[in-house]
N, C-alpha and C positions, 0 to 999 in steps of 0.2 A: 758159642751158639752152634757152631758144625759139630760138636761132641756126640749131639743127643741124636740116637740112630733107632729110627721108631721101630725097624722091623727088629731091631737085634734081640736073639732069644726066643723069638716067635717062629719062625721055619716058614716065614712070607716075605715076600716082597713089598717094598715099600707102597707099591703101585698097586698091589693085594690087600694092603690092609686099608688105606686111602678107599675104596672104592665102597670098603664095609662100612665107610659113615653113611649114616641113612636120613642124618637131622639134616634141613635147611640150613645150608654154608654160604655165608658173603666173604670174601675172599678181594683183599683191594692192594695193589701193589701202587709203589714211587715212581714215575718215571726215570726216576733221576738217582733211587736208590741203590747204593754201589754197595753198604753192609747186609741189605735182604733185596738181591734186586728182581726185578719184577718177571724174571724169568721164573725164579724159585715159584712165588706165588700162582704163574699162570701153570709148574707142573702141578701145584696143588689142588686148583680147581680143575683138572682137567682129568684127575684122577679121582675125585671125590665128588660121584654123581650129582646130586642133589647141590650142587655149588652156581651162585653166581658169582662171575668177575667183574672187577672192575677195575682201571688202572687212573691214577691220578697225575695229570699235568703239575708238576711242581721243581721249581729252579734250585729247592731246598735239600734236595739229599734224602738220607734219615731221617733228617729233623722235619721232615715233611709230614709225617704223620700226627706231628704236634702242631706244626704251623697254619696247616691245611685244614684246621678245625672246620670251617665254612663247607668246606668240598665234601670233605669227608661225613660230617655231619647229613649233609643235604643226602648222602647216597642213601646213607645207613637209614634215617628215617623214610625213605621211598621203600630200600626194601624191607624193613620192618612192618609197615603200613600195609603188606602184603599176607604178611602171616601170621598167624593163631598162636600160640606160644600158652601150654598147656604146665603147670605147674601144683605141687604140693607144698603148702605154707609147714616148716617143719613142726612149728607148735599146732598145729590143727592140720594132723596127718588124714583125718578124711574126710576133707575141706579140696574139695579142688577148683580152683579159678582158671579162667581161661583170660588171658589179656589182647586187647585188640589194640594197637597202634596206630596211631593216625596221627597226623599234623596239626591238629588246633591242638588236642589232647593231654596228647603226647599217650596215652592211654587211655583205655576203658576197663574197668572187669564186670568180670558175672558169675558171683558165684554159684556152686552146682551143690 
């Protein structure tokens, strides 16, 4: 996993290229996680404008992000339920939907 070096070959910093994402980022680190731990994550969103964080209380390690279904679940649809998510269906290239998330739903669209 520490192999992969986002800037290499690019002539940026990592902190440079991070900031060029421009889509809506949710971004949720382990407490407890010792193989990605929550440090790594909080440089990610802190570099990557458009990012919210979140960190999760978990006695679990790594395996937190499987076991934490509940916690994790519950964030991810809050911040979903916030944003518009604009999409091309590939067999009907000009066809555009727009999907709205929400909690009863779990989705809406509309097509355009």
């Amino acid at each position: 996993m520490d192999s992969h070096q986002l800037a290499k070959g690019r002539n940026k910093s990592v902190e440079e290229i991070l900031n060029q994402i421009s889509i809506p980022t949710l971004v949720m680190g382990i407490s407890s996680d010792i193989l990605c731990p929550p440090q790594e994550q909080q440089f990610l969103a802190k570099h990557i404008p458009t990012t919210e964080y979140h960190e999760i209380d978990s006695e679990f390690g790594h395996d937190g992000f499987l076991i934490e279904s509940d916690k994790i679940g519950s964030i991810l649809l809050d911040w979903m339920s916030q944003k518009t998510i604009y999409f091309f269906l590939p067999n009907e290239i000009n066809t555009l939907f727009t999907f709205y998330f929400n909690h009863n739903n779990f989705f809406s669209a509309r097509q355009f």
